[in-house]
C-alpha positions as YAML, in Angstrom:
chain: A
units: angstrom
residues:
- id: 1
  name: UNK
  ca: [-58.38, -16.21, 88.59]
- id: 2
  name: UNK
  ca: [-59.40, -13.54, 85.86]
- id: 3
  name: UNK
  ca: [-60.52, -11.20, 88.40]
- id: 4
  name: UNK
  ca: [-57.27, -9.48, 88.74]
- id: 5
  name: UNK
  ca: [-56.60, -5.95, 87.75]
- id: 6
  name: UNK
  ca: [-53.12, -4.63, 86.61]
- id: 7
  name: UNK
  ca: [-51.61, -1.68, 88.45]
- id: 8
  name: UNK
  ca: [-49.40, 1.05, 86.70]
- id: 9
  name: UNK
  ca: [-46.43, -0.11, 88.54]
- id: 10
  name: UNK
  ca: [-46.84, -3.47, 87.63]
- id: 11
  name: UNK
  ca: [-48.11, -4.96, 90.64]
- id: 12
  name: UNK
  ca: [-51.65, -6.94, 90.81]
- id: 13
  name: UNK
  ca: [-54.66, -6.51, 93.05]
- id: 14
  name: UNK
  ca: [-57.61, -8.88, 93.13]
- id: 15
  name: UNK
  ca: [-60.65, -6.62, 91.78]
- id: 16
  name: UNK
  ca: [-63.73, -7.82, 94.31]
- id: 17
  name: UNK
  ca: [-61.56, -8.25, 97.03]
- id: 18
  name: UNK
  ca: [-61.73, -12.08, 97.21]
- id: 19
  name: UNK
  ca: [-61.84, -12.91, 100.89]
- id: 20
  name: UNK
  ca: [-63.08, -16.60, 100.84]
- id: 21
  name: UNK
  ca: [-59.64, -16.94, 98.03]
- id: 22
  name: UNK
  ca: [-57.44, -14.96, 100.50]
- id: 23
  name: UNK
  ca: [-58.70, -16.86, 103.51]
- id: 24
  name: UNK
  ca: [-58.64, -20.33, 101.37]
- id: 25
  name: UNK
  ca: [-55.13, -19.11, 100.77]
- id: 26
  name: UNK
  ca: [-53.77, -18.27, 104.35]
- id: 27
  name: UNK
  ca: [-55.42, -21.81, 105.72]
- id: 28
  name: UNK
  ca: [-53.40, -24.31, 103.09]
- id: 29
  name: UNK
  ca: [-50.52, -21.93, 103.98]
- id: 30
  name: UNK
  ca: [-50.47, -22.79, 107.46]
- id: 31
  name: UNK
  ca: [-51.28, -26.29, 107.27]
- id: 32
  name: UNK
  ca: [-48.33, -26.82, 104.57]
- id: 33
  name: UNK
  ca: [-46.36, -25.29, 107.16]
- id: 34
  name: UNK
  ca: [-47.67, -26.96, 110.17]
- id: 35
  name: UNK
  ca: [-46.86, -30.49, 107.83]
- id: 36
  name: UNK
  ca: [-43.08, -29.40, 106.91]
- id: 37
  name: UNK
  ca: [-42.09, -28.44, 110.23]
- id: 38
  name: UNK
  ca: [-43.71, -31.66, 111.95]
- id: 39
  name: UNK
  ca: [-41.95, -33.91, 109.11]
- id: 40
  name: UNK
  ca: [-38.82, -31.98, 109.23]
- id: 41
  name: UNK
  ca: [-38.74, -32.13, 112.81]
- id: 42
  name: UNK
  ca: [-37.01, -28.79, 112.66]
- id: 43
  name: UNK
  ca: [-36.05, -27.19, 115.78]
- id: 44
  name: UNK
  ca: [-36.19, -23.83, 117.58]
- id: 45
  name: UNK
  ca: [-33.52, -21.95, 115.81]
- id: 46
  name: UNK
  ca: [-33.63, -23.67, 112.45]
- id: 47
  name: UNK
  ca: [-34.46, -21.81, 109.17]
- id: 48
  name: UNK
  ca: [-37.06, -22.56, 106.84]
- id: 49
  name: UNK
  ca: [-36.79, -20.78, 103.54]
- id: 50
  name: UNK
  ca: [-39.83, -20.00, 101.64]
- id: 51
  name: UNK
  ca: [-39.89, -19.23, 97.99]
- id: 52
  name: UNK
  ca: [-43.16, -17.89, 96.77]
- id: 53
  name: UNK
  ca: [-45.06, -16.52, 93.40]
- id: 54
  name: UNK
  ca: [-48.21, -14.85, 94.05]
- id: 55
  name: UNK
  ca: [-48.45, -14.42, 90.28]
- id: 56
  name: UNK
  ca: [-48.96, -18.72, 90.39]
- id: 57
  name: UNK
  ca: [-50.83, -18.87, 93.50]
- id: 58
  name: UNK
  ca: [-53.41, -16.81, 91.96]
- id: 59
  name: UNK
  ca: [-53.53, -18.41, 88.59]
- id: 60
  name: UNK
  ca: [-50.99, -16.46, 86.76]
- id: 61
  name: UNK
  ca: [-47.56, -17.23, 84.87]
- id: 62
  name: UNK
  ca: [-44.67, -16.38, 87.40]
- id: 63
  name: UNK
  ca: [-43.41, -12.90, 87.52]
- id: 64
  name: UNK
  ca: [-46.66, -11.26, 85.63]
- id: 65
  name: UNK
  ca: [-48.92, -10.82, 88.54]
- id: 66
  name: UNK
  ca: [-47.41, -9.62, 91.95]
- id: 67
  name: UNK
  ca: [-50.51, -9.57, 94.36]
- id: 68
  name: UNK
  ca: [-49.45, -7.57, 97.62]
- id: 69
  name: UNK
  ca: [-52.90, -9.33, 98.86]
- id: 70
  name: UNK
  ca: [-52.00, -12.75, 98.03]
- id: 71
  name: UNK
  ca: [-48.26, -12.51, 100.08]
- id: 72
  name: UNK
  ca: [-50.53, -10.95, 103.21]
- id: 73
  name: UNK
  ca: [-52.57, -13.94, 103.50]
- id: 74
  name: UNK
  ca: [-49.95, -16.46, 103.20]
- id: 75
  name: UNK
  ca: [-47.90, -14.88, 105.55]
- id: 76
  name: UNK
  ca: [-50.76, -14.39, 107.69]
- id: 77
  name: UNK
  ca: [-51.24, -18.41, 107.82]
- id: 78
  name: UNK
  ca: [-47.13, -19.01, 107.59]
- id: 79
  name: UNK
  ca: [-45.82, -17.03, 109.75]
- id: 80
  name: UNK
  ca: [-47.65, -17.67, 113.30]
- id: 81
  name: UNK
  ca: [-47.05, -21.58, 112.89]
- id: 82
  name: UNK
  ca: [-42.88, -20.64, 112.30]
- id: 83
  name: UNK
  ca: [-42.79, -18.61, 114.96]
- id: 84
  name: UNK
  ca: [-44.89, -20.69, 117.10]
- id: 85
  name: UNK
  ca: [-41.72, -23.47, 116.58]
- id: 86
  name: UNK
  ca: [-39.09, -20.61, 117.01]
- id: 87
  name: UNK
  ca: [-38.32, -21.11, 113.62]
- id: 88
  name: UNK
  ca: [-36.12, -18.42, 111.38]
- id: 89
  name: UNK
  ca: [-38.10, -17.87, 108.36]
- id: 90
  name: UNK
  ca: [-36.13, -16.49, 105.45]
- id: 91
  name: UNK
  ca: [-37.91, -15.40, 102.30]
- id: 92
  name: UNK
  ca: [-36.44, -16.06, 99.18]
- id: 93
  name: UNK
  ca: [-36.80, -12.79, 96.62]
- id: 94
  name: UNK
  ca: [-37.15, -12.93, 93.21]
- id: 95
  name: UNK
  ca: [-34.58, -13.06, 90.37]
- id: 96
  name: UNK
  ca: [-34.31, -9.49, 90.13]
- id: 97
  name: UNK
  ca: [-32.80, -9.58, 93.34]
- id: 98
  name: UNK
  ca: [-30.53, -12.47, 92.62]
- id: 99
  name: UNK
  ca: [-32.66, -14.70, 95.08]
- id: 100
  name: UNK
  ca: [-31.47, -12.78, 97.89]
- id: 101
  name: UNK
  ca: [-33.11, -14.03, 101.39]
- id: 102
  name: UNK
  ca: [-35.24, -11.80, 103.75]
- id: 103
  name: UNK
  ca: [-34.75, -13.06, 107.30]
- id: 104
  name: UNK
  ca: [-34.16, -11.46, 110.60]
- id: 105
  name: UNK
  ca: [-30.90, -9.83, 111.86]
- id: 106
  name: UNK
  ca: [-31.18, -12.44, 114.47]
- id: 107
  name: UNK
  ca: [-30.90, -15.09, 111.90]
- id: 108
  name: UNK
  ca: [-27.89, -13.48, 110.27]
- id: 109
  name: UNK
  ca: [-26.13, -12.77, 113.50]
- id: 110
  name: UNK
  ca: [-26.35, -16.66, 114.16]
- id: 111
  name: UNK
  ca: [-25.15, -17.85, 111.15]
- id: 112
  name: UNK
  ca: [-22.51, -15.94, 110.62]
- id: 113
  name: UNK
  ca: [-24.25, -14.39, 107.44]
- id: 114
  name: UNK
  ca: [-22.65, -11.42, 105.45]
- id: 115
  name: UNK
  ca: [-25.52, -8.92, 105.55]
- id: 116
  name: UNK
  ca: [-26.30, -6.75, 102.20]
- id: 117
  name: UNK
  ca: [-28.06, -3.47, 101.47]
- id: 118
  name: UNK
  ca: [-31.37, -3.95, 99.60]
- id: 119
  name: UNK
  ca: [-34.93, -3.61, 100.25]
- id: 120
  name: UNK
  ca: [-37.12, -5.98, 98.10]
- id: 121
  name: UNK
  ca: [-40.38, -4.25, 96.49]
- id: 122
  name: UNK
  ca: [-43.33, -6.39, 94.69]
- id: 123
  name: UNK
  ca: [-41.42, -6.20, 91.10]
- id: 124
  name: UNK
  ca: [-37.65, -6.34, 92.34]
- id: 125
  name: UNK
  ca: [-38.22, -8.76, 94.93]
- id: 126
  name: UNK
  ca: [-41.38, -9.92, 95.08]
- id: 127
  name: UNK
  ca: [-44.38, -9.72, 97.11]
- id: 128
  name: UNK
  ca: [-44.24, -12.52, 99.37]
- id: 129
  name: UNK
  ca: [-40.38, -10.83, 100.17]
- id: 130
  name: UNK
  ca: [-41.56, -7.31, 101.08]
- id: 131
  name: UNK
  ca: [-44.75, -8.92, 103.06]
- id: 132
  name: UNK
  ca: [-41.82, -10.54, 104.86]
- id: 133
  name: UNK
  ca: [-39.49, -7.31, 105.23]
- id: 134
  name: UNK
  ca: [-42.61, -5.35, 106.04]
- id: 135
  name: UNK
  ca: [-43.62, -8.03, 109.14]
- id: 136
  name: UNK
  ca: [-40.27, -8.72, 110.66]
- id: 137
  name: UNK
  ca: [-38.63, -7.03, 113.64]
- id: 138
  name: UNK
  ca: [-35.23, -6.32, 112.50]
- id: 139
  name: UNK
  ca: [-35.69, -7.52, 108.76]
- id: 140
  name: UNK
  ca: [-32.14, -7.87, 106.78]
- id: 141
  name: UNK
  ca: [-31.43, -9.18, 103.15]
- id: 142
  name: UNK
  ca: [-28.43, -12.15, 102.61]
- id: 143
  name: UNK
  ca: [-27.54, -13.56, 99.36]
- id: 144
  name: UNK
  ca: [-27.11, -17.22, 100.94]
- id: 145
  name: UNK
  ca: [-28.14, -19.59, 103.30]
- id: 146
  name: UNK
  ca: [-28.26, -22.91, 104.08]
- id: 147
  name: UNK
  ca: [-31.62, -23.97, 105.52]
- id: 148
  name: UNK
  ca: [-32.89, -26.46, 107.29]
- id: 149
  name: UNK
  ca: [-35.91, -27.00, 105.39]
- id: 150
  name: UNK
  ca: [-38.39, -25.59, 102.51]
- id: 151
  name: UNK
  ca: [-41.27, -24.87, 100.63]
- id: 152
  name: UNK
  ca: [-41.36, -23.90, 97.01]
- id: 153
  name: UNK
  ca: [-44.78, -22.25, 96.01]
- id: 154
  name: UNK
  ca: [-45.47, -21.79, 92.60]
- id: 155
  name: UNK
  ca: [-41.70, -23.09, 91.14]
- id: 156
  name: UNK
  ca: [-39.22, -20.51, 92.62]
- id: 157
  name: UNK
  ca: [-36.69, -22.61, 92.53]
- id: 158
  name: UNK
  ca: [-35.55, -22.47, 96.59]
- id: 159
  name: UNK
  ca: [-32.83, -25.19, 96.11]
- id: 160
  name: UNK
  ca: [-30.00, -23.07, 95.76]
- id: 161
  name: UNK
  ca: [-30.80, -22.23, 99.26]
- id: 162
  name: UNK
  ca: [-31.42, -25.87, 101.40]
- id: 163
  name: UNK
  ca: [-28.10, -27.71, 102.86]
- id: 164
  name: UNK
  ca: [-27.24, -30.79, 101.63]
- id: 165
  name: UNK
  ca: [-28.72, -33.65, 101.49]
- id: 166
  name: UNK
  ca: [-32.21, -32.45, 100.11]
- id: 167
  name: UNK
  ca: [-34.92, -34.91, 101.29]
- id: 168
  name: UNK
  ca: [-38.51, -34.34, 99.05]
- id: 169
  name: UNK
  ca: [-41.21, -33.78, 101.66]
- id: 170
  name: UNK
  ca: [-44.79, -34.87, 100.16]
- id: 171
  name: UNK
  ca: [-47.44, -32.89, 102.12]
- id: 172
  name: UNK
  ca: [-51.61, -34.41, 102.61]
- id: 173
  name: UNK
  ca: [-51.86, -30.91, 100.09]
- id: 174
  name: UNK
  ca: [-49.90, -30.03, 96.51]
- id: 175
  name: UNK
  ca: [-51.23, -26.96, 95.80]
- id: 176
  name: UNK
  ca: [-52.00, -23.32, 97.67]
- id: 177
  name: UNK
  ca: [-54.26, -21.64, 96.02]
- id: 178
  name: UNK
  ca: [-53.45, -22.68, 91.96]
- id: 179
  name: UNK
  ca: [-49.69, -22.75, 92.75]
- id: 180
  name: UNK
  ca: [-48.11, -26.24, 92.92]
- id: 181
  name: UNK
  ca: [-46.02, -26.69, 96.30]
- id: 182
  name: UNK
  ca: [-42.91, -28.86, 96.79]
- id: 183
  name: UNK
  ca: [-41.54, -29.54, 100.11]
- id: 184
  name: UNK
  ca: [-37.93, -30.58, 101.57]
- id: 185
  name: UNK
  ca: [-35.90, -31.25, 104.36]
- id: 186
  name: UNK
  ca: [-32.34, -31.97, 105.07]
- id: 187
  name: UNK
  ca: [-30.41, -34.43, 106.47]
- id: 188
  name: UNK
  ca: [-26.65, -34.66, 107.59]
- id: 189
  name: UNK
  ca: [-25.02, -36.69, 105.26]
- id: 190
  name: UNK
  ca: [-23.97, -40.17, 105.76]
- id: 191
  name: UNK
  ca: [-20.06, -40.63, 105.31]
- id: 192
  name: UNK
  ca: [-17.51, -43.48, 105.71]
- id: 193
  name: UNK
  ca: [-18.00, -46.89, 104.40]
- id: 194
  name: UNK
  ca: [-19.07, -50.59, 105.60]
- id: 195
  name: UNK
  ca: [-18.03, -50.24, 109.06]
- id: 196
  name: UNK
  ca: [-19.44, -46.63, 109.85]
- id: 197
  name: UNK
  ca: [-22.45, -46.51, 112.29]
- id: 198
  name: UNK
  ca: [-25.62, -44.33, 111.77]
- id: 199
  name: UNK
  ca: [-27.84, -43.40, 114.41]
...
């Protein structure tokens, strides 16, 4: 998209306020999601982490175009479906915040996850992450997890955050917006030898 504008602090904003994009955007979000979780069969109390680059979704290289718009209307379409499940969502930040995890305290509390002390922005954090801290009820940051199941929007990289065994998820969509999407789940994983039984 070339109609994006440049802010001082080196966030993005879309310069005619592109609702049909933003709405185009929110709909493929929720539908990827919708996809994941029925594949995944995750269940109430599972954690789907979401890595996202507005930057990409929009059209941009990663990291050069944060769009506070862009995270709105994907978590506007994500969010309602996870929640819908009872689904944790954690949202992974950028590399400026060491890919530190948004989730909430809830999430932590359950997990047993070491809490840490940082609020992500749109340039140290990303914008999809402070959509995230900005809509949860309790928000907290954690430097790990091991989820359940994810989506990678625009190439963040989320699989330093999915248990093992990864299992690639291909959705009826690839992209959101112009950012390319790749999906997983997780499985336990199969040990023992000729004579161990599956179900």
């Amino acid at each position: 998209m070339e109609n994006i504008k440049k802010n001082a602090d080196g966030t993005a904003e879309l310069l005619a306020t592109d609702q049909s994009f933003l709405n185009k955007v929110k709909t493929e979000a929720a539908r990827a999601a919708r996809e994941l979780l029925d594949t995944a069969t995750l269940r109430a109390g599972d954690i789907l982490v979401v890595g996202c680059s507005t930057s990409e979704v929009a059209g941009h290289t990663i990291g050069k175009a944060s769009i506070p718009a862009v995270a709105e209307a994907l978590l506007a379409g994500l969010y309602p479906v996870v929640r819908e499940r009872g689904v944790f969502l954690a949202a992974q930040c950028c590399e400026h915040l060491n890919r530190a995890l948004i989730m909430e305290a809830a999430c932590a509390e359950k997990y047993g996850l070491d809490v840490v002390s940082v609020r992500p922005a749109p340039k140290a954090g990303g914008s999809f992450a402070t959509a995230v801290f900005n809509a949860l009820e309790q928000p907290v940051a954690v430097e790990t997890v091991r989820a359940h199941a994810g989506i990678d929007i625009g190439g963040t990289l989320i699989g330093m955050h999915l248990r093992a065994v990864a299992v690639p998820v291909r959705l009826t969509l690839d992209k959101i917006g112009e950012a390319n999407i790749l999906c997983a789940r997780t499985r336990p994983k199969y040990i023992g030898g000729p004579r161990a039984v599956y179900e």
